[in-house]
Structures are given as structure tokens and as C-alpha cells.
Backbone bond lengths (Angstrom), bond angles and torsions (degrees), N, CA, C in turn:
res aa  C-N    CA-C-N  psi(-1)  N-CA   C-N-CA  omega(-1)  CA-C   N-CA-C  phi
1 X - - - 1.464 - - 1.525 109.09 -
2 X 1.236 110.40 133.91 1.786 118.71 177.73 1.098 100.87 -96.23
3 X 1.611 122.61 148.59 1.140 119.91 -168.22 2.227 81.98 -123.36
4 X 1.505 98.80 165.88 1.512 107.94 161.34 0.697 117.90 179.98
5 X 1.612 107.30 142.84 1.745 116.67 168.07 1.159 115.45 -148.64
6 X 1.518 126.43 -157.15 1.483 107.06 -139.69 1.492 85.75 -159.28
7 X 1.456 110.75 135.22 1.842 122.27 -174.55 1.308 89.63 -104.32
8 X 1.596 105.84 176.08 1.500 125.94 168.00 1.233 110.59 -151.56
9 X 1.434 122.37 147.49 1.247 126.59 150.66 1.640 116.05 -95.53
10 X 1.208 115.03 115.64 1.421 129.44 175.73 1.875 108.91 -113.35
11 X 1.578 83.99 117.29 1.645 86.56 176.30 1.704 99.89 -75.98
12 X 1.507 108.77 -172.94 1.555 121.30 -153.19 1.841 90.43 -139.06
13 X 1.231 101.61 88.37 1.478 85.73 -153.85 2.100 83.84 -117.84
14 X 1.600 127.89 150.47 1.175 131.42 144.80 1.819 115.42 -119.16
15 X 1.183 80.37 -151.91 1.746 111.14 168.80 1.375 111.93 -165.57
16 X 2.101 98.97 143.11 1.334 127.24 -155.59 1.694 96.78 -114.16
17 X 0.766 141.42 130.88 1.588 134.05 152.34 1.496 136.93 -103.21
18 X 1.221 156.49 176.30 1.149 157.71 159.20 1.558 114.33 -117.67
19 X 1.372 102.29 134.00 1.754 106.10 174.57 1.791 96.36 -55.59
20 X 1.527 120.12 -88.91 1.354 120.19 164.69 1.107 124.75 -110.07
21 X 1.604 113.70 163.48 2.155 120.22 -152.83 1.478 88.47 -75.00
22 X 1.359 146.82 -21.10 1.282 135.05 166.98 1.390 98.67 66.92
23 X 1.109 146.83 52.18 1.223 157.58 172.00 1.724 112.70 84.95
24 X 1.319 101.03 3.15 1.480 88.45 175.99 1.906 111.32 -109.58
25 X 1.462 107.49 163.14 1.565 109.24 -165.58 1.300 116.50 -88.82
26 X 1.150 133.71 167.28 1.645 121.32 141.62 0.989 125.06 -42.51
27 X 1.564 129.96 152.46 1.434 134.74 174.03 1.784 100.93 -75.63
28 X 1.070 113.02 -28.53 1.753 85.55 -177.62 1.622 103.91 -120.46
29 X 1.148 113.39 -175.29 1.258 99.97 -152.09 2.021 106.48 -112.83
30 X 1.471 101.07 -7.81 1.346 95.86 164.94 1.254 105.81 -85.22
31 X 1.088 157.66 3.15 1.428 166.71 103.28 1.046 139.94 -5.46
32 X 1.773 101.59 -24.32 1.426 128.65 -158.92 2.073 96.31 -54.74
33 X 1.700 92.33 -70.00 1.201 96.00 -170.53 1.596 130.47 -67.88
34 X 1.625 120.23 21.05 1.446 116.64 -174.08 1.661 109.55 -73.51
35 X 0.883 99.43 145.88 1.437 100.50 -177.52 2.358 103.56 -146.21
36 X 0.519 112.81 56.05 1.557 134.77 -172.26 1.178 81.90 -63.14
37 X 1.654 108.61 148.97 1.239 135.08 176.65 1.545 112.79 -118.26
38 X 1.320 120.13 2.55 1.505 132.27 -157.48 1.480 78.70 -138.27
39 X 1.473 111.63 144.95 1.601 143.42 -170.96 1.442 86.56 -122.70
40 X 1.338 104.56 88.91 1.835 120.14 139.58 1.291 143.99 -99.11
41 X 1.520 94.13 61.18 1.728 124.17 160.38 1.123 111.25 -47.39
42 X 1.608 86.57 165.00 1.749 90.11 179.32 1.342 121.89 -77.40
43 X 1.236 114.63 148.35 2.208 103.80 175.57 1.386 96.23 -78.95
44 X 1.080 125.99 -50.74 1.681 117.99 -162.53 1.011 129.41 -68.05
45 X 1.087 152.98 148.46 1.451 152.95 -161.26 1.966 115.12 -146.11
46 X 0.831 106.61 104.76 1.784 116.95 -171.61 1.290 107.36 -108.12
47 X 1.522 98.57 136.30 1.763 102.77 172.00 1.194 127.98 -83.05
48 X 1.011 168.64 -177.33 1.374 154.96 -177.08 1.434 111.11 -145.49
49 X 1.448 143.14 162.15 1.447 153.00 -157.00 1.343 108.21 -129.30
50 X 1.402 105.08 126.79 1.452 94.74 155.43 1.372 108.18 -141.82
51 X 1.654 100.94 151.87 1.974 105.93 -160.28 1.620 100.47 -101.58
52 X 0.909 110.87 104.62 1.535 118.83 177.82 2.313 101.26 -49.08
53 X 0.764 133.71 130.38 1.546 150.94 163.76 1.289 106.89 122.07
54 X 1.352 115.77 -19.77 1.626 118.50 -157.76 1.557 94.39 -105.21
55 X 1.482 113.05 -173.60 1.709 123.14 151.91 1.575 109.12 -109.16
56 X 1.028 83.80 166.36 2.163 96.51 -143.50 1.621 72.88 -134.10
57 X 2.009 114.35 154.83 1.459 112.10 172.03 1.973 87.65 -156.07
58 X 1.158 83.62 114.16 1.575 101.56 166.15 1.354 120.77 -78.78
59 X 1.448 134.37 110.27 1.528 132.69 169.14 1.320 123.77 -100.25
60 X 1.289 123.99 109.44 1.371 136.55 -178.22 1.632 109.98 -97.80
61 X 1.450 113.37 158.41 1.594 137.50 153.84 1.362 116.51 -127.74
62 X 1.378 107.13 137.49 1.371 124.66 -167.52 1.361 100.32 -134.74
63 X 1.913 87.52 120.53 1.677 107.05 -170.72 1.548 92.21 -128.08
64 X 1.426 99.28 174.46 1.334 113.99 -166.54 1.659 86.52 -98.85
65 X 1.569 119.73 -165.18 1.317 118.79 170.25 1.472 138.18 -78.59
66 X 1.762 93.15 4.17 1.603 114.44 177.57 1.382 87.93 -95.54
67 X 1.343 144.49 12.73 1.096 117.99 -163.55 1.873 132.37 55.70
68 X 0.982 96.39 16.79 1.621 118.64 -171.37 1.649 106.28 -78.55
69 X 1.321 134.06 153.28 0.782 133.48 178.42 1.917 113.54 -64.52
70 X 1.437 132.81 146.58 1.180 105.87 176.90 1.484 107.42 -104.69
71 X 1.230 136.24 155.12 1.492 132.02 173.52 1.583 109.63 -84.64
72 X 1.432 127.30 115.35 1.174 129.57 -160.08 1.632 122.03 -85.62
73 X 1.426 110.43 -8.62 1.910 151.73 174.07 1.957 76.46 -20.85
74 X 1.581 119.70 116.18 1.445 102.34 145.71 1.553 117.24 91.60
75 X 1.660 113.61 -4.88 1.299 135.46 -170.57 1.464 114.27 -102.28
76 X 1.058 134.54 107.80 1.497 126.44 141.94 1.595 132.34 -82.31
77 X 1.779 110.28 112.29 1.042 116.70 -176.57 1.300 87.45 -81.49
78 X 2.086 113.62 144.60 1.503 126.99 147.88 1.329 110.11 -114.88
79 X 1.322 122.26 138.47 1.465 127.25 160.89 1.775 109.95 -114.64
80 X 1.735 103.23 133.65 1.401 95.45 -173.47 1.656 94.19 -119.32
81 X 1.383 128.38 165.48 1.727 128.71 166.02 1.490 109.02 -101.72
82 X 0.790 140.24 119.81 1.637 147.62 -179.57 1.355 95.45 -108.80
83 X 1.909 95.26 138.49 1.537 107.61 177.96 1.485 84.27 -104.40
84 X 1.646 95.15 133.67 1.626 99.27 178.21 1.401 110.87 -103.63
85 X 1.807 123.43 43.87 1.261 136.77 157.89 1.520 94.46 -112.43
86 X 1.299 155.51 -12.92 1.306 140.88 174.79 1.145 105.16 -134.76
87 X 1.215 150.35 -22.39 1.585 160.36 -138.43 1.644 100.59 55.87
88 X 0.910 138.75 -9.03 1.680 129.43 173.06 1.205 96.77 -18.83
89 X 1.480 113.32 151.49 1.137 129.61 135.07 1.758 120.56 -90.25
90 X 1.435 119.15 141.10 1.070 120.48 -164.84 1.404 130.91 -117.85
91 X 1.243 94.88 -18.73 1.835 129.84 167.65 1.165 119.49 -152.19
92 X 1.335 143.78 122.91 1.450 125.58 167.41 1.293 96.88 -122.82
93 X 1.346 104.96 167.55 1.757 114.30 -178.41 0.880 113.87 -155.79
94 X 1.714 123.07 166.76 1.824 124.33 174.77 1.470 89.21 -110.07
95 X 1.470 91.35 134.28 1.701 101.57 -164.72 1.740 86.72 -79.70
96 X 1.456 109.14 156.48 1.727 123.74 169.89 1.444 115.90 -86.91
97 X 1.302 126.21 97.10 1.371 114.84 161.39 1.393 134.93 -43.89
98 X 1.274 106.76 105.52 1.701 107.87 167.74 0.958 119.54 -57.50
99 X 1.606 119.49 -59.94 1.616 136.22 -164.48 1.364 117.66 -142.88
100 X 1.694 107.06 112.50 1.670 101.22 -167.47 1.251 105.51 -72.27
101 X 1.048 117.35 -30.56 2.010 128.16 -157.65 1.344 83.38 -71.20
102 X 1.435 134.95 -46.55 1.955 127.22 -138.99 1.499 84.98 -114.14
103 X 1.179 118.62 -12.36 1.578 111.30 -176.12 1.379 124.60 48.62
104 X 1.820 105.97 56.29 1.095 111.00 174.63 1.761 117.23 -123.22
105 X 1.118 103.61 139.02 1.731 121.19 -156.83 1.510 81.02 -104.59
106 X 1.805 94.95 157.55 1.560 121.77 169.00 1.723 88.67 -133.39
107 X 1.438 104.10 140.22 1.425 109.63 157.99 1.536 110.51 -118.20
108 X 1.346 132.21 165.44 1.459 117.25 -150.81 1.752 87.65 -160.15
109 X 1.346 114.80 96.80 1.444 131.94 151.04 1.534 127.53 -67.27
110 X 1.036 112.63 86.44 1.845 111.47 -179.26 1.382 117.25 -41.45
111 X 1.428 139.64 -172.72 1.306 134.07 139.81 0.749 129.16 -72.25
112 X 1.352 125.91 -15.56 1.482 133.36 171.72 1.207 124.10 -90.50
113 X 1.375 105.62 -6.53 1.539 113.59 -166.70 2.045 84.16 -97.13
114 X 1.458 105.73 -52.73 1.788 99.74 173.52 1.133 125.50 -50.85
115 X 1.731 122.75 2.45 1.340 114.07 -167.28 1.274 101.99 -100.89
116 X 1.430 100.37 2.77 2.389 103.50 179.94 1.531 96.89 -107.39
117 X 1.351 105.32 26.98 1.945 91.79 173.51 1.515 86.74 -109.49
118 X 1.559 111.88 169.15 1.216 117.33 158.89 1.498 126.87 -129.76
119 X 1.076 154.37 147.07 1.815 148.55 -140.82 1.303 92.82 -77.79
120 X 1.925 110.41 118.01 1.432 105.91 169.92 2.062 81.44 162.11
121 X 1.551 112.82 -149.78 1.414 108.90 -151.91 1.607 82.98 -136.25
122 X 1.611 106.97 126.18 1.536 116.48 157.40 1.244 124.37 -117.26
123 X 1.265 130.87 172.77 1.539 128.21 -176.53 1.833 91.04 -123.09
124 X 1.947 80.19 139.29 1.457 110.28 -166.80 1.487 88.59 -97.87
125 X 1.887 147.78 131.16 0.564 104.70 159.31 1.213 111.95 -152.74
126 X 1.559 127.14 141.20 1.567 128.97 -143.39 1.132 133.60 -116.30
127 X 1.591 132.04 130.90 1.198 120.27 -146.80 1.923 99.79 -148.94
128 X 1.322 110.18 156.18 1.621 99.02 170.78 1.915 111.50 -151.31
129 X 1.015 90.89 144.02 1.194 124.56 169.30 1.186 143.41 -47.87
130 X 1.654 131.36 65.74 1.439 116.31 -146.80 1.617 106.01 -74.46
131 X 1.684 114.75 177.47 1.328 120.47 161.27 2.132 114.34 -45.73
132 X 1.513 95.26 -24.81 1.722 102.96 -160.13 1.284 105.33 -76.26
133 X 2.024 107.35 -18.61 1.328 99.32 -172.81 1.625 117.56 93.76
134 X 1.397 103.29 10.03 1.624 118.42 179.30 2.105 101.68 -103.40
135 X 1.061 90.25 121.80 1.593 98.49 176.62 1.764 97.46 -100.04
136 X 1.652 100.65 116.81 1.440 117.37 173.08 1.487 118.36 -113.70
137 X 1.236 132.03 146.66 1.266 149.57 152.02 1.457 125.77 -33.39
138 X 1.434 132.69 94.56 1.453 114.36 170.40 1.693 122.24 -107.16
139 X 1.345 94.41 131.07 1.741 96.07 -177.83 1.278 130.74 -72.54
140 X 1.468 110.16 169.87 1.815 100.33 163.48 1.262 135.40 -144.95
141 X 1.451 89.85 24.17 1.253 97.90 169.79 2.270 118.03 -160.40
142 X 1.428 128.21 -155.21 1.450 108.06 -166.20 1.818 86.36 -87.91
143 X 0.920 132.66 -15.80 1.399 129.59 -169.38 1.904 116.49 -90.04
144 X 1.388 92.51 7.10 1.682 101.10 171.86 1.420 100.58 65.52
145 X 1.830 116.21 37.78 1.784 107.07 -172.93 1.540 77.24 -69.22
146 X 1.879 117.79 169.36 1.673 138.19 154.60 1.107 98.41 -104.13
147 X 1.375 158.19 33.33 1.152 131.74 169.60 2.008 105.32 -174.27
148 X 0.978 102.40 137.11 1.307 120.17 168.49 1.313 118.88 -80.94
149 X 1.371 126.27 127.22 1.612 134.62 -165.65 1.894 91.43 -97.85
150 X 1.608 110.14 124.66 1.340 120.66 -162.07 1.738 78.43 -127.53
151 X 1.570 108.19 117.92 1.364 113.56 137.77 1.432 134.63 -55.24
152 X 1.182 132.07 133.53 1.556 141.73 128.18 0.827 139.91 -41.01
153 X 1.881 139.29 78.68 1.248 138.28 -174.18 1.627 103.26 -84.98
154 X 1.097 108.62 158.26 1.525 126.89 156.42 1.186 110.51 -124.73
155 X 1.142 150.87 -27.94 1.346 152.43 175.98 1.438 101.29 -16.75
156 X 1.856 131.14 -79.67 0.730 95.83 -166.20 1.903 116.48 -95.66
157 X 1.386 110.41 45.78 1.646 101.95 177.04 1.466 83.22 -89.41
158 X 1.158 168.64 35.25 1.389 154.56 142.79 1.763 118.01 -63.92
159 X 1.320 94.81 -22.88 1.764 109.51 162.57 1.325 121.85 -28.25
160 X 1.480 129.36 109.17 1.797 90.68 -179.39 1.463 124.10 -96.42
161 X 0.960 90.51 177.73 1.625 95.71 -164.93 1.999 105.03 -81.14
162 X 1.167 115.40 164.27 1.561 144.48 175.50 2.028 75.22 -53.60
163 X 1.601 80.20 123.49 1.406 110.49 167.50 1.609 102.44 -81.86
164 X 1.607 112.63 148.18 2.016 102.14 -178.58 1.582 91.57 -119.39
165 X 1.020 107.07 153.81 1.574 107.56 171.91 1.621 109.56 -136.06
166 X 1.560 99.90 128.57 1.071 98.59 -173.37 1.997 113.01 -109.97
167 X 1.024 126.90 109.28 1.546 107.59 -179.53 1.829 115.17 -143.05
168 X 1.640 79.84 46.68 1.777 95.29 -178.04 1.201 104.74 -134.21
169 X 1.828 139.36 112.82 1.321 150.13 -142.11 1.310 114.22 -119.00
170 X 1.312 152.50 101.05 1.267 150.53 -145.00 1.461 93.37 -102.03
171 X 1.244 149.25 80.02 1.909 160.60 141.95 1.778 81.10 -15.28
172 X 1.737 99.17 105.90 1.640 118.82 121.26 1.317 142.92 -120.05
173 X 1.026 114.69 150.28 2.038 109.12 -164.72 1.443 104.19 -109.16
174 X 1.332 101.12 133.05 1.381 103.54 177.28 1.719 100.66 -110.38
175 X 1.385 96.50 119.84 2.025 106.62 -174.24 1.505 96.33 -108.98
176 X 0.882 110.16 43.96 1.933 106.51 160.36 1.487 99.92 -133.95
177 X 1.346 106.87 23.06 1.771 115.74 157.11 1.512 121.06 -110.34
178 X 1.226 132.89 -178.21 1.330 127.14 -171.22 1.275 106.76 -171.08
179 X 1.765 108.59 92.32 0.993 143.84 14.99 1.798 100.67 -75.69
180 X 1.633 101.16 161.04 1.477 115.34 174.44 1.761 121.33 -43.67
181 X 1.111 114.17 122.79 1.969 96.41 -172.21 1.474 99.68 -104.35
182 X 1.535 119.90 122.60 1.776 111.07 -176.40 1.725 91.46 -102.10
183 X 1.380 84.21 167.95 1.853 109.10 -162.55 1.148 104.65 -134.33
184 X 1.361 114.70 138.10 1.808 105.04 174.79 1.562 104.37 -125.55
185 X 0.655 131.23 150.43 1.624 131.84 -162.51 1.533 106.33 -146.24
186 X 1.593 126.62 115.98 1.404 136.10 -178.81 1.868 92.36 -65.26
187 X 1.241 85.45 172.08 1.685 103.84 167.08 1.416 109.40 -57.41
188 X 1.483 113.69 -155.63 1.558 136.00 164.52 1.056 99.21 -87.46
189 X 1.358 130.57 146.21 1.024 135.29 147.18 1.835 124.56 -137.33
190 X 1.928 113.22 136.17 0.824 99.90 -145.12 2.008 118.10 -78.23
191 X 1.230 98.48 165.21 2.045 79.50 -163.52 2.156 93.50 -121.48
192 X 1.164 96.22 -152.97 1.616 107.60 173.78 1.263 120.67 -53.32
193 X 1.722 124.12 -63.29 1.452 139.06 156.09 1.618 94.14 2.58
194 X 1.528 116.67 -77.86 1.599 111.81 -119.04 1.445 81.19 -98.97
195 X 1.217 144.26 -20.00 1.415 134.22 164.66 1.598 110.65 -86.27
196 X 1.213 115.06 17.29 1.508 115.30 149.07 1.786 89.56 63.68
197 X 1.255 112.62 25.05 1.433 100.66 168.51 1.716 122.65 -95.35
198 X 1.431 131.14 66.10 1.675 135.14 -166.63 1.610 102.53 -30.38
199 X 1.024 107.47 129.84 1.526 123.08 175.28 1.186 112.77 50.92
200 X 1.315 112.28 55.96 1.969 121.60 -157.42 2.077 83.09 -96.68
201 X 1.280 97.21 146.94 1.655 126.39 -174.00 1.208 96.90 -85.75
202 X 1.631 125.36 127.88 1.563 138.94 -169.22 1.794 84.99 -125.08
203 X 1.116 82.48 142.83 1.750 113.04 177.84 1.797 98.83 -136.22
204 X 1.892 96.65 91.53 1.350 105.22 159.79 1.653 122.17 -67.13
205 X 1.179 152.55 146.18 1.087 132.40 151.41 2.011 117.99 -129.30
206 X 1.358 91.14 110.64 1.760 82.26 -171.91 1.789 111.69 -91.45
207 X 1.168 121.95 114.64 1.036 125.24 -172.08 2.553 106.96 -87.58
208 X 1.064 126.14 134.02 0.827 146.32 -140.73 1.631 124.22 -135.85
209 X 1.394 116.97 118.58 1.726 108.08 168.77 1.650 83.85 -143.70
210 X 1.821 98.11 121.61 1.391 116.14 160.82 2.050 106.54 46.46
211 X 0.675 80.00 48.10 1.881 96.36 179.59 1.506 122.03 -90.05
212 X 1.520 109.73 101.92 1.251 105.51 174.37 1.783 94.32 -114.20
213 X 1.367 112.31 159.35 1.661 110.31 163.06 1.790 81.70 150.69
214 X 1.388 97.26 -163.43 1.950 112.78 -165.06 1.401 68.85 -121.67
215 X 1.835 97.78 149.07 1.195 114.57 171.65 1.708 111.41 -137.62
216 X 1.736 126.84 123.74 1.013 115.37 -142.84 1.615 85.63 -116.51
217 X 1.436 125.46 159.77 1.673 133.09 137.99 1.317 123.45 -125.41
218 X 1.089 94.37 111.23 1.371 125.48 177.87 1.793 114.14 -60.59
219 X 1.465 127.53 138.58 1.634 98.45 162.28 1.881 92.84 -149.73
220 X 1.273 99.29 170.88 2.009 97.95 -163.75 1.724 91.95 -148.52
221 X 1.192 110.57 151.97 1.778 128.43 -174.65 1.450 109.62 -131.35
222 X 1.421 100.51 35.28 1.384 128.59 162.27 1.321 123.38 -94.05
223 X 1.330 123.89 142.75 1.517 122.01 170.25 1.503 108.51 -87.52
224 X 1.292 121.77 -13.86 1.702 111.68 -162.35 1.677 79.20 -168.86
225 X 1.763 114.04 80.84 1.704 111.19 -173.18 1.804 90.16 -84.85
226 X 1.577 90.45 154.80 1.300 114.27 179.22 2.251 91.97 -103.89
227 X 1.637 104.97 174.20 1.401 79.82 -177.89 1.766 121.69 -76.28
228 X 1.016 104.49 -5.99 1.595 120.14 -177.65 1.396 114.32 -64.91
229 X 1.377 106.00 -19.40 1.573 119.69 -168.39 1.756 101.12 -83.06
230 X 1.218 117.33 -28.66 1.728 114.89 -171.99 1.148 103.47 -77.09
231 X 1.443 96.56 155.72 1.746 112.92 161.46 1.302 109.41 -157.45
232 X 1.524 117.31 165.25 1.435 114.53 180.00 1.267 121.94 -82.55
233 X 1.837 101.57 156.98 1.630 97.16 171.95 1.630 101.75 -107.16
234 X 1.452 112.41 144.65 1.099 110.84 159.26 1.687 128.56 -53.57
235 X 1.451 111.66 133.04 1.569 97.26 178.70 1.742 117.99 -112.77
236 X 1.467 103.51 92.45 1.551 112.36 -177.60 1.379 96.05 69.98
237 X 1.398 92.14 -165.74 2.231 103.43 -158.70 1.022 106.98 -56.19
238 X 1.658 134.34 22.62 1.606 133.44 174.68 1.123 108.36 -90.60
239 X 1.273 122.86 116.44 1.337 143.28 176.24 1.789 122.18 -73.52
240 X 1.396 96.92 -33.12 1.880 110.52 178.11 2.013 85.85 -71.59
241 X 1.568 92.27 167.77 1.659 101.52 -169.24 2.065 93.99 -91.79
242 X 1.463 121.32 -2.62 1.812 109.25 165.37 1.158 87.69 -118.28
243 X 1.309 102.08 -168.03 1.448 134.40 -179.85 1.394 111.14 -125.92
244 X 1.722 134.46 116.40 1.358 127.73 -158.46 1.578 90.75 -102.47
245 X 1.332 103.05 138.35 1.484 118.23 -178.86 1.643 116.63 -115.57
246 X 0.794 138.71 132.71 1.538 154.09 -142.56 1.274 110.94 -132.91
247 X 1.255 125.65 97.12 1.662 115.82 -176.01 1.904 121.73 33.35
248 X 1.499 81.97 47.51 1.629 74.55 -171.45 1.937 111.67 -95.36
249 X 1.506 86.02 133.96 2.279 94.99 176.44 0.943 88.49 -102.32
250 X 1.158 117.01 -176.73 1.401 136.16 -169.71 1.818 156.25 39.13
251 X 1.003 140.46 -155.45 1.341 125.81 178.08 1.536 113.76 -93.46
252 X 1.428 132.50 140.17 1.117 135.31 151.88 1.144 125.92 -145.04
253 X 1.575 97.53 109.15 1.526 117.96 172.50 1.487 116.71 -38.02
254 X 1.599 118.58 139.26 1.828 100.93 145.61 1.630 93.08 -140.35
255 X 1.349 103.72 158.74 1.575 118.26 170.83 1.326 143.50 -117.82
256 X 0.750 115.33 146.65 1.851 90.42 -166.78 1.474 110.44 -157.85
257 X 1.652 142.40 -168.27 0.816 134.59 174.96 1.314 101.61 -143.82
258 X 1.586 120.16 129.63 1.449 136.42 174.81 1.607 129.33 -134.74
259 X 1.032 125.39 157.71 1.544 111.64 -177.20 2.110 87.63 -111.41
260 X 1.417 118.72 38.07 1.875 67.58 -171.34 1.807 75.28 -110.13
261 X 1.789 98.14 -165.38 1.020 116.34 -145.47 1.754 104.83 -97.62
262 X 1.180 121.97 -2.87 1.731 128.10 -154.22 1.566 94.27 171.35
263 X 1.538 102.55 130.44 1.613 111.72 166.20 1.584 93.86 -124.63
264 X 1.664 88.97 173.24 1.633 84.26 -176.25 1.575 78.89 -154.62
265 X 1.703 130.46 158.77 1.425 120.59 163.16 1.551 92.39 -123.18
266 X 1.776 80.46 160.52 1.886 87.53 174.29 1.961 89.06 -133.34
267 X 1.449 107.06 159.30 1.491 123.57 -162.23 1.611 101.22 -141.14
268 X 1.425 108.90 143.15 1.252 110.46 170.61 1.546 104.61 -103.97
269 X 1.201 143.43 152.86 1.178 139.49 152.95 1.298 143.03 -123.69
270 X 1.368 109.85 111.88 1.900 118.52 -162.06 1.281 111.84 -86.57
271 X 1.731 114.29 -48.54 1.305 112.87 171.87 1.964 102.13 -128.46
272 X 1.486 105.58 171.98 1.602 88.51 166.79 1.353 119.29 82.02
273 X 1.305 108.35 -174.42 1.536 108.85 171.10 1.980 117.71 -164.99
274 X 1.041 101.35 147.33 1.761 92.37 178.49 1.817 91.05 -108.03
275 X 1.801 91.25 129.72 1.043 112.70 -166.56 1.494 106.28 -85.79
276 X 1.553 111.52 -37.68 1.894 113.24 168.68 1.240 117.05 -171.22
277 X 0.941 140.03 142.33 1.473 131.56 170.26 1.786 96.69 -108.41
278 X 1.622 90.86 158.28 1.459 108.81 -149.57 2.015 82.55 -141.52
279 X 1.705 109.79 120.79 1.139 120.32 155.46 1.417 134.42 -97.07
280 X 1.417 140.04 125.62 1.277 118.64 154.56 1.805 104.79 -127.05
281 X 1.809 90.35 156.49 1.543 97.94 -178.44 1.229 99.84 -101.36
């Protein structure tokens, strides 16, 4: 049996208006002279999406109250995201002009910039900048709303992330033991923290030939940890701060859930050797 279906690309497109051009013109030039006394905004009002892992691109038009094109010559569009549980702002941006004459704006959400939203409803909300130095209000709809209500998907942050592999061991000796105890300690590696994912799911994996020694994970909520900054994570129903390994081959997963920003493990080794440990968030 063949199975099929069918994708789309759908742009994210509105419209912005102004009560009056406040010194700015129409985009075209038989247009020049409208001067309407009646505000013919739009009636409709659309919500818009944004996919948290990916980049997301908002396309706007900005009309005057004739609905006229606006000429953008001298304008700074801003778009800000408001969390409408604190009023934060959460991203703001200077929107990119496409087209001064048609007065159409692009706003441009990174992936990284989607990874500080969280699944739920924010207000988009848009404003510009004349040459005079007057910051005005633009609407979007007949009720003078300022702001466009932008969903939070997660759907597709289920993506996973770049697997890290670690299988290069930095030997330190600790001589305030007797006999000397050496330590090998992987790099950083990056965890939930730094992709801004809260209570993001860690997939340890310690890979293994004939391995006995304590095996530790470390994790830090540091951007640039000093060594004072680490501490251990517990690994599953083990209560001691490693995990003692016993002639162990092969792979063993553990999982867990953490907010910090970088784990790193350190291993003692009696017999054997750990060949790499392998993270994904």
C-alpha cells in the first residue's frame, strides 16, 4: 500500500493601517491626493503561527485609512511579542522593508529567537517611526485592534536536536589521595538550558568496553562555568553522586530531565575503558 500526502508553503501574510499618513504619502502616486474621511480598515482579523525550532517570517502591508498603499521613504517599522501573562516583551524587531512604494514589511523570527517563546498566545504588536521622530500606532483591523494575537506551536519543536559525541578524555590526578586517583572528564556538552528548552529530556548514553570505575554527570546554569559552578546529576534510582560500573560492555542509556545549560561527565577508571558518551536533548 502507498501512502500520500501533500505539504504547503503558506506565507503569514496581514495588513497594518494608520488613522492619518502623519506626514507620510501614498505609495503610488495617483493616490497621492486621497484624503478620506471614512476609516476603511480591514473587517477581518487573522491569527497568525509561530513554530518554535524553526524561523517563522511575518508579511505585512501598510495602508493609510483609504486603504491606500503607504510610501515607507523615512519610516521605521518595529514589531514587538508581548507575553500576555506578564506584559514582557519577548522579541522585538525592526521590521525589513520589502517595498517602499506598496509598503510592505517582512518581520523575521530566527530559531533561536523561537526558542524564548513558550506554547500558548502572544500579542504581535506594531508600530513605526517617522523621519520627525514621532513613534505611532499601527492597526489591524475596523476596531483599531494594535496588535495581532500570534499562536505558539510546538508541533514541530519535537525535531531532535544534533546528537554531540563526546570520545576525547582530559586525565586529571587528584594527589590528596593515596594511592593517586586519575579522572577523565569529556568536554561541555550542550544540554536543555541553552536551547531554552524548560525541563527539556536528556538522553545520556555511556558507551563501554569491560568498564569498571564510578561514573559521574556533572551539569552547570552557567554561560562561561568556572569549576565551582558544577555539580552532579543524579543518574536514575542512584542515590551516591556516580554510578559504579562493573565489567560493563556495551551501551547504557540514562534519561532524565534538567533545565541547566551544559553537562559534562567525569569517570574513574580501574579496569576497561569508556569509549564515549553520546548526548541528545
Amino acid at each position: 500500500m502507498s501512502n500520500y500526502g501533500s505539504t504547503y508553503n503558506i506565507s503569514q501574510t496581514g495588513e497594518l493601517y494608520q488613522i492619518e499618513a502623519h506626514g507620510a504619502k501614498t505609495g503610488l502616486s495617483k493616490y497621492a491626493g486621497a484624503k478620506g474621511t471614512t476609516v476603511n480598515s480591514p473587517v477581518n482579523y487573522r491569527f497568525l503561527k509561530l513554530f518554535r525550532g524553526f524561523d517563522n517570517e511575518f508579511f505585512m502591508f501598510i495602508k493609510d485609512q483609504d486603504r491606500k498603499a503607504i510610501m515607507l521613504q523615512g519610516m521605521n517599522i518595529n514589531a514587538s511579542f508581548i507575553d500576555r501573562t506578564d506584559r514582557s516583551t519577548v522579541v522585538s524587531k525592526k521590521a525589513i522593508i520589502t517595498d517602499y512604494e506598496l509598503g510592505s514589511v517582512k518581520v523575521f523570527v530566527s530559531s533561536g529567537e523561537s526558542a524564548k517563546f513558550s506554547q500558548g498566545h502572544y500579542d504581535l504588536v506594531f508600530s513605526y517611526t517617522t523621519d520627525l521622530g514621532h513613534t505611532m500606532p499601527l492597526f489591524c483591523d475596523l476596531h483599531m485592534r494594535p496588535n495581532y494575537t500570534v499562536e505558539v506551536n510546538e508541533e514541530g519543536d519535537a525535531l531532535p536536536l544534533t546528537t554531540e559525541i563526546n570520545d576525547t578524555f582530559i586525565e586529571q590526578i587528584d594527589t590528596s589521595t593515596n594511592p593517586h586517583t586519575y579522572y577523565y572528564y569529556s568536554s561541555r556538552m550542550k544540554a536543555s538550558g541553552y536551547f531554552n528548552k524548560p525541563n527539556g529530556l536528556i538522553t545520556l548514553a555511556v558507551y563501554g568496553t569491560n568498564y569498571t570505575g564510578k561514573f559521574y554527570a556533572q551539569g552547570t546554569l552557567s554561560d562561561n562555568p568556572t569549576e565551582s559552578d558544577w555539580f552532579d546529576i543524579t543518574l536514575g534510582q542512584y542515590t551516591e553522586t556516580f554510578f559504579p560500573y562493573t565489567s560493563f560492555t556495551g551501551v547504557d542509556p540514562w534519561t532524565f530531565r534538567t533545565n541547566v545549560k551544559f553537562i559534562r561527565t567525569i569517570h574513574t577508571q580501574e579496569t576497561g575503558t569508556v569509549d564515549k558518551v553520546v548526548i541528545r536533548v
